[in-house]
Each structure stands twice: as structure tokens, then as C-alpha cells.
C-alpha positions as CSV (number, residue, x, y, z in Angstrom):
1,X,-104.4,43.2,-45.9
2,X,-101.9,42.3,-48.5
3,X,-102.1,39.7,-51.0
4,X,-100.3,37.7,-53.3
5,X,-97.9,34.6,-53.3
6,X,-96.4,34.8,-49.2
7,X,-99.4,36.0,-48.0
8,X,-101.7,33.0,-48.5
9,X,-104.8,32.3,-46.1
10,X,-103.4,29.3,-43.7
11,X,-106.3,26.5,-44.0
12,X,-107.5,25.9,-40.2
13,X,-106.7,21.9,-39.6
14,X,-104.6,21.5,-42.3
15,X,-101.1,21.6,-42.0
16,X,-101.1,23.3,-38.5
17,X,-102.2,21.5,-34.8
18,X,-105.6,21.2,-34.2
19,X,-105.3,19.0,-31.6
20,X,-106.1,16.0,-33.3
21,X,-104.7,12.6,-32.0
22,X,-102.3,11.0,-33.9
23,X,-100.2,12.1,-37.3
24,X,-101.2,15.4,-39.2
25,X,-102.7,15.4,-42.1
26,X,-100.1,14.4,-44.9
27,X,-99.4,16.3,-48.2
28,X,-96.6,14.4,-50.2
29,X,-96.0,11.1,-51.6
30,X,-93.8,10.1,-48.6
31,X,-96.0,11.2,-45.8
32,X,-99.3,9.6,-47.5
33,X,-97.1,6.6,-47.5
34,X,-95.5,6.4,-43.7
35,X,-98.9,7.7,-42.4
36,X,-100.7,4.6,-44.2
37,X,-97.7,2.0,-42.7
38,X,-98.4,3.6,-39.4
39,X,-102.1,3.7,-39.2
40,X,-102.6,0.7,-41.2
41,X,-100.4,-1.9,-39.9
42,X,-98.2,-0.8,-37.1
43,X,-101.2,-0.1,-35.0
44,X,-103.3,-2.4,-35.6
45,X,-100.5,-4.8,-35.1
46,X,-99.7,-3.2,-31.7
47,X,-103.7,-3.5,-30.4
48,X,-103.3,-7.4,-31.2
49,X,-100.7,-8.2,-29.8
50,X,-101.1,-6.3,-26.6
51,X,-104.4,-8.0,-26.7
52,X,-103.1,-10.9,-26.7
53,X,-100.6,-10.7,-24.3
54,X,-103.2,-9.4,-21.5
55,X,-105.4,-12.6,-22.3
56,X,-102.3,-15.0,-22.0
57,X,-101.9,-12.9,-18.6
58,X,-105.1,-13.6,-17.3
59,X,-105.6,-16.8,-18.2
60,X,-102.2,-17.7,-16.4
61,X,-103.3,-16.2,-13.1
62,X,-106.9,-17.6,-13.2
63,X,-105.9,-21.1,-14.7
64,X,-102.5,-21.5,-12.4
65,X,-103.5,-19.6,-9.2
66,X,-102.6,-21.9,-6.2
67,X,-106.5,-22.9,-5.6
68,X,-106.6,-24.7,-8.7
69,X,-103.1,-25.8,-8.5
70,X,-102.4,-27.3,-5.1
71,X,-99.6,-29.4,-6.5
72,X,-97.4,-27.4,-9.3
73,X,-96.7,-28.8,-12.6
74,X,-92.4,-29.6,-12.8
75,X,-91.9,-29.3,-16.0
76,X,-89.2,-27.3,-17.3
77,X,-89.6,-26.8,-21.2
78,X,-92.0,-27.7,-24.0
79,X,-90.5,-27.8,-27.5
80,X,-93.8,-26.8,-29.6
81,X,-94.3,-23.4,-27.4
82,X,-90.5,-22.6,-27.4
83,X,-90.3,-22.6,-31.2
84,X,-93.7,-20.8,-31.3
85,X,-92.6,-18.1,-29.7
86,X,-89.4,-18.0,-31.5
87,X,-91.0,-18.1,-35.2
88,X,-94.0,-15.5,-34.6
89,X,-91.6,-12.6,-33.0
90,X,-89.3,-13.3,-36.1
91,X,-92.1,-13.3,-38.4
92,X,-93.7,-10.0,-37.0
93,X,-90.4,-8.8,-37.2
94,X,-89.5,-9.3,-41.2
95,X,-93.7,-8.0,-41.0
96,X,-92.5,-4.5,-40.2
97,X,-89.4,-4.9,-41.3
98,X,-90.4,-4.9,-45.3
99,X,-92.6,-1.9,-45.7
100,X,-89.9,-0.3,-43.3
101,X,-87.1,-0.6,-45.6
102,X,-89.6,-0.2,-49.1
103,X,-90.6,3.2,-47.1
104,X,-86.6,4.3,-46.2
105,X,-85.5,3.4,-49.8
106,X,-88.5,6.0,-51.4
107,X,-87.6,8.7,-48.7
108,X,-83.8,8.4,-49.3
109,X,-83.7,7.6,-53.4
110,X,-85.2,11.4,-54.2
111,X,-86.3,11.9,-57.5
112,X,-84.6,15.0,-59.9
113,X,-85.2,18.3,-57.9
114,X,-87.2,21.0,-59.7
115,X,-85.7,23.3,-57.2
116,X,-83.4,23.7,-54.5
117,X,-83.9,25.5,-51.1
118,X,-80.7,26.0,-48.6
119,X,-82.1,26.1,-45.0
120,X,-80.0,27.4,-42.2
121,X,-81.1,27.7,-38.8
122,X,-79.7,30.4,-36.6
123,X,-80.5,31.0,-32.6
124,X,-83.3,31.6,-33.3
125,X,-84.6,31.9,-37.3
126,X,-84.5,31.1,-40.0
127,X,-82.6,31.4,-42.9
128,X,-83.8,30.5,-47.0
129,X,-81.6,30.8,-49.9
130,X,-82.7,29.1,-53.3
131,X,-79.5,29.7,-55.5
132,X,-81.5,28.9,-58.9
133,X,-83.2,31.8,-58.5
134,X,-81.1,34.6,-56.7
135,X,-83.8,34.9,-53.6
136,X,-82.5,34.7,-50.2
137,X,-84.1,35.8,-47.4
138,X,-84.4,36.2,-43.2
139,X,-87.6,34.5,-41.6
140,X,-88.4,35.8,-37.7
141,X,-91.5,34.8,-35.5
142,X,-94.0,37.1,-35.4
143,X,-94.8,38.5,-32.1
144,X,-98.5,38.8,-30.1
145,X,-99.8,42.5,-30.1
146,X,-99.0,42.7,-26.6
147,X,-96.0,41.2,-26.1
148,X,-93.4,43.3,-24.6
149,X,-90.3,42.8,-26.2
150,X,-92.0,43.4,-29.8
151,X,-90.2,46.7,-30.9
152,X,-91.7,49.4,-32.7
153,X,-90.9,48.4,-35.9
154,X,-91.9,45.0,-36.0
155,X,-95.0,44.4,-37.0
156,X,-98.0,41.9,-34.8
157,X,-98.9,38.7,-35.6
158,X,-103.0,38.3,-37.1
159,X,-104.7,35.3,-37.2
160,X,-104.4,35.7,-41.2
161,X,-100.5,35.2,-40.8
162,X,-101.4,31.8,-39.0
163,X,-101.5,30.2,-35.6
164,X,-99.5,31.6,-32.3
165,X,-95.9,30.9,-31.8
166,X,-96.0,29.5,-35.6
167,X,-96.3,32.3,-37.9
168,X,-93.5,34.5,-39.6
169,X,-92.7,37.4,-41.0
170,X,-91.5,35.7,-44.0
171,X,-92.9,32.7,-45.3
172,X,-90.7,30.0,-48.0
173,X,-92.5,30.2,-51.0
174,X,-92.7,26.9,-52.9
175,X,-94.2,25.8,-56.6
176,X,-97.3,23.2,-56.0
177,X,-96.4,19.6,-57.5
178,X,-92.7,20.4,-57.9
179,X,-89.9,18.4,-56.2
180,X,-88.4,20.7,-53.7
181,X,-84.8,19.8,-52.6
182,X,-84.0,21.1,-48.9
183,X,-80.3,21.2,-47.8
184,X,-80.3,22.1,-44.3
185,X,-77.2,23.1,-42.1
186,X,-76.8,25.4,-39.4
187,X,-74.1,27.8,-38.3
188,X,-73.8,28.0,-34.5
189,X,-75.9,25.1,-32.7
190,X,-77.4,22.4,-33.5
191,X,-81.2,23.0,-34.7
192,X,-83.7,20.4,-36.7
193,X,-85.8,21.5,-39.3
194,X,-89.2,19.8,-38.6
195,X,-92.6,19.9,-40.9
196,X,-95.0,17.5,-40.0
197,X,-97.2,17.8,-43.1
198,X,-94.1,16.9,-45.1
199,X,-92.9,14.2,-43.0
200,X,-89.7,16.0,-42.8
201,X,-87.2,16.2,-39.8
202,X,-83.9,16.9,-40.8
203,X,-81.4,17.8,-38.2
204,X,-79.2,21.0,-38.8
205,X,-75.9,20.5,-38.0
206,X,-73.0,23.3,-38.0
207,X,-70.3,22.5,-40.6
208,X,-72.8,19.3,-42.4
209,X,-75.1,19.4,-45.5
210,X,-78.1,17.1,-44.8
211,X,-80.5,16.6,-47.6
212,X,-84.2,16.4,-47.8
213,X,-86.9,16.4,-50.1
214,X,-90.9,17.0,-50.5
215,X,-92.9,17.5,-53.0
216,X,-96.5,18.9,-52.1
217,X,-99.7,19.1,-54.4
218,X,-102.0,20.7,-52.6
219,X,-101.6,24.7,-52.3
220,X,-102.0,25.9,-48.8
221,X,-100.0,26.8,-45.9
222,X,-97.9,24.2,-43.4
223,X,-96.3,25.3,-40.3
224,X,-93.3,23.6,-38.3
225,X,-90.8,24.2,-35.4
226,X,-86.9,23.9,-34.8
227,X,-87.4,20.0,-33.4
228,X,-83.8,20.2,-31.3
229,X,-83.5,21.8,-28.2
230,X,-80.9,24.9,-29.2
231,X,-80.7,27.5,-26.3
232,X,-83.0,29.7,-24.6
233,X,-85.5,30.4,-27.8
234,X,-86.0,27.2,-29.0
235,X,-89.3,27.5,-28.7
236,X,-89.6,30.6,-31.1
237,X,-88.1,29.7,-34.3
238,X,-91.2,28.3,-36.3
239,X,-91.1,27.2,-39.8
240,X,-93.9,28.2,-42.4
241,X,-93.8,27.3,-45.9
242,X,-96.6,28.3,-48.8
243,X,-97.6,26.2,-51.9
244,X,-98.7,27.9,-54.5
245,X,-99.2,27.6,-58.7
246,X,-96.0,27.8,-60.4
247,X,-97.2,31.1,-61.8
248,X,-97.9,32.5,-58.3
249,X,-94.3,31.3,-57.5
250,X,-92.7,33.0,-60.3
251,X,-94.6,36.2,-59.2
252,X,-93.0,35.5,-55.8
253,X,-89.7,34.8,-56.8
254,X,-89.8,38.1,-58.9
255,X,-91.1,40.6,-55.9
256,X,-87.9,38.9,-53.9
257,X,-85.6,40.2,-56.4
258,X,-84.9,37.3,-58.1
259,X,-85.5,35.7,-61.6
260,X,-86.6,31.8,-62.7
261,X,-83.8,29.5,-64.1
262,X,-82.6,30.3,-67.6
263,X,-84.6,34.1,-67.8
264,X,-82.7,37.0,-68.0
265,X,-82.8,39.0,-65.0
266,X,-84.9,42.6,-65.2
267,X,-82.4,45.1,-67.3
268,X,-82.0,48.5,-65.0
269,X,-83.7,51.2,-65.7
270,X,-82.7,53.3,-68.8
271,X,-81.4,56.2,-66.9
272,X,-79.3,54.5,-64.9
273,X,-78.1,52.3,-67.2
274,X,-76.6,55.4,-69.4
275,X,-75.2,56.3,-66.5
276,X,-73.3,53.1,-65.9
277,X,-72.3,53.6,-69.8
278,X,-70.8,57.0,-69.6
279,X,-69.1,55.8,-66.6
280,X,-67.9,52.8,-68.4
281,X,-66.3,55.1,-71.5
282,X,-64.8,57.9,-69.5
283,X,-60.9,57.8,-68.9
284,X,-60.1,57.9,-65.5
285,X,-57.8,60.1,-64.0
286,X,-54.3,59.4,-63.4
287,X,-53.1,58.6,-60.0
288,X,-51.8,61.5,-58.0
289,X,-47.6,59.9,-57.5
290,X,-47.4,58.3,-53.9
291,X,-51.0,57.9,-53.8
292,X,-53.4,54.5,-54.2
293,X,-57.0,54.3,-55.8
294,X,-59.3,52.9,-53.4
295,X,-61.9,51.2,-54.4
296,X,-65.4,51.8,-52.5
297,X,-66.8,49.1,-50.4
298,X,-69.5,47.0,-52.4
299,X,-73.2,47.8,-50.7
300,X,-74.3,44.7,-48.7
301,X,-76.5,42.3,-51.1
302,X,-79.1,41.1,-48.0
303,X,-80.8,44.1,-46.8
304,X,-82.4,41.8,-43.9
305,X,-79.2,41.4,-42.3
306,X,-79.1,45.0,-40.8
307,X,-82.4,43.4,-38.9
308,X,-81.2,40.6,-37.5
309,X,-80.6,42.5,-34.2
310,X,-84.3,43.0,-33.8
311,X,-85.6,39.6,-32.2
């Protein structure tokens, strides 16, 4: 079993389906927030006035049934009810409508990002670059044990790498109580990059940058799922994302290759740094007449990319 920052224990309940009713349990300012509007006040609201309208309903059939009304009333209007029911919609209305707007402006009006992760979505993964830090990475479903179309060298889902159909091979690593900026894009279909725990869904369009932002405080694990329908997978491109200390996701950002804002990435080693140097002073040979110097191709830079073809 390995250990470390990406390899986190998911908590059971908590950030994951667990067949609850209603909205997941919410770990950032925003999602406290639109979780409190929703159970507070927008349901509430919706069980009066449904209760309401079903008493009005049955008092109109008992009190106006044709037994008790053997000759009907002819009037056509009354002024006090009309404005009634004029006013109170209007008034629930602007009701909802100011804790709507006070919710839209925090969710939109972001504050300074701590860091920045680029999210693309593929048919069907997942792709993670954070460009501060020189980490980019692949992230695949995980299979069942004995599912057929797992090759050989991909390795089985366990219930420590998190629920079925949610967990991945590699998780986004992100620092506990820092804002994280997500831009989110796709390049070939349409995809929508959905985590309920962070009251995020934020479609993926080819060709478009679409912001988002969360900014989580307690360390744990949180699973999503591509929210748009986007070909024949859809259902197989989950999303899991790991808060950890900001030491932990240094240590992370490190065993990725990469190096924290402002450090000075790890020097090579010695050897092969002389190496570099005594192929930096040599003087290279001249050019045979009617013959070019090629230069070598560079290496590619993501070694996941050779695995794409595995899914």
C-alpha cells in the first residue's frame, strides 16, 4: 500500500454518494453558503407554499361544490384578492431573488488565486496541468479486478483508491485552505467538470477558457464525474481531487517533477551535469560541404502520453 500526498484514505460519506437525500456535504465558503440558501429558505419556502395552495384547493371544492352552491356566485373580479395575488408572488420573488444574486456575486467575484490548475477533459479523462509549478499530468478511471477490458498493465481499483466508477489512477493534488483557480476547457467534445463537494460545475468547452474557483479547508478526498453527456464513456471519466497540508503538497508537487513558485528547480546530478559542461566547451566539428547538421528530436516532456492508448 503506498502512502503519501495522492494516496490519501477517501473518508466514507464525505465528499463521495452515500445515498443521502439531498446536497452533499459542502467543503468551501461557496458551497456552505448555496447549501444554507437551499436548505434554509428555498425549501422551506417551497413546503409553504405548496401547503398552501393544496388548502386553497380543498377548501374551493368543499366550500363551492354544487351541493352547497345550488345557485353560483356572478361575480367576475374582486380588487383586494387580485392585488393580493399580485404583491405576494412579487414579494417572494425579490425573497429569492436577493440572496440569489448576493450568492452569484461571491461565486463569480473570486478572491487572488494561490494557485492555478488547467483542466482539460478528453473522451474520456482527464487532463491536470498547474503551470506554477511545472506538474502536468494524465488522470484515467480505474478499472474492477474483473473487468475485461482492464489490460495487463493497468493496475485494479481497491476500495483504498475510493468508490466504483469514481476512483483514478491519478488524483489532483491540492494545498488545504488555499484558493485554487480551475480553468477548464476541453479539446474534442464538449465535457463539464462537476464536484459536488465544491459546488463546482463548470462546462468544458473546445476552443473556451471557463473559470472556476474553490477553496477547501478540510483535508480529505472528493470525488466527481464529467456532468455533460460526451460520447459512449461518459460515464467513466470521474474526477478525484485530494486536500492535503501545504507541506504534503509541496511533497507532491516535488515527486511529480515539479518545483513550488519562486524555488529553484532540483540541480542534475553531478555527473551528468559535467557531462553537459564538456559538451558545452568542446568545438564542434565542421560541416562536411553539401551536408546539413541535424539536430535530434527533443524527447517528449509527458511520459503519460505514450499511455493514453490504454483505456
Amino acid at each position: 500500500m503506498e502512502h503519501g500526498p495522492g494516496h490519501m484514505m477517501p473518508t466514507p460519506g464525505i465528499g463521495e454518494p452515500d445515498g443521502r437525500k439531498g446536497i452533499q456535504m459542502q467543503v468551501t465558503p461557496i458551497g456552505e453558503e448555496a447549501s444554507a440558501f437551499h436548505n434554509n429558505w428555498l425549501l422551506p419556502l417551497c413546503a409553504v407554499i405548496s401547503i398552501f395552495v393544496l388548502a386553497l384547493l380543498l377548501y374551493a371544492i368543499v366550500r363551492f361544490r354544487r351541493g352547497a352552491n345550488p345557485t353560483p356566485s356572478r361575480n367576475s373580479h374582486n380588487t383586494v384578492i387580485e392585488v393580493v395575488w399580485t404583491l405576494v408572488p412579487v414579494l417572494i420573488l425579490v425573497g429569492i431573488a436577493i440572496p440569489s444574486i448576493r450568492l452569484l456575486r461571491h461565486q463569480y467575484t473570486p478572491p487572488p488565486a494561490d494557485v492555478t490548475v488547467k483542466v482539460t477533459g478528453h473522451q474520456w479523462y482527464w487532463s491536470y496541468e498547474l503551470p506554477d509549478h511545472g506538474v502536468s499530468f494524465d488522470s484515467y478511471m480505474l478499472k474492477e479486478n474483473n473487468d475485461p477490458t482492464r489490460q495487463a498493465n493497468q493496475r485494479a481499483r481497491t476500495d483504498a483508491d475510493g468508490p466504483p466508477l469514481l476512483a483514478v489512477d491519478n488524483r489532483l493534488v491540492i494545498p488545504q485552505g488555499k484558493v485554487v483557480k480551475f480553468i477548464v476547457t476541453a479539446d474534442d467534445v464538449i465535457h463539464s467538470f462537476a464536484m459536488p463537494a465544491f459546488w463546482i460545475k463548470q462546462d468544458a468547452n473546445p476552443g473556451q477558457l471557463h473559470e472556476t474557483w474553490a477553496k477547501v479547508d478540510r483535508p480529505g478526498v472528493y470525488f466527481g464525474q464529467c456532468s455533460e453527456l460526451c460520447g459512449a464513456r461518459h460515464g467513466f471519466m470521474p474526477i478525484a481531487i485530494e486536500v492535503v497540508p501545504a507541506a504534503q503538497f509541496a511533497e507532491w508537487v516535488g515527486s511529480k517533477g515539479g518545483h513550488m513558485p519562486g524555488a529553484t528547480p532540483a540541480a542534475a546530478p553531478a555527473a551528468a551535469q559535467a557531462s553537459t559542461n564538456a559538451a558545452g566547451n568542446a568545438t564542434p566539428a565542421p560541416a562536411v560541404a553539401g551536408t546539413a547538421t541535424v539536430n535530434p528530436a527533443p524527447a517528449p516532456q509527458n511520459p503519460n502520453v505514450a499511455n493514453r492508448t490504454n483505456q
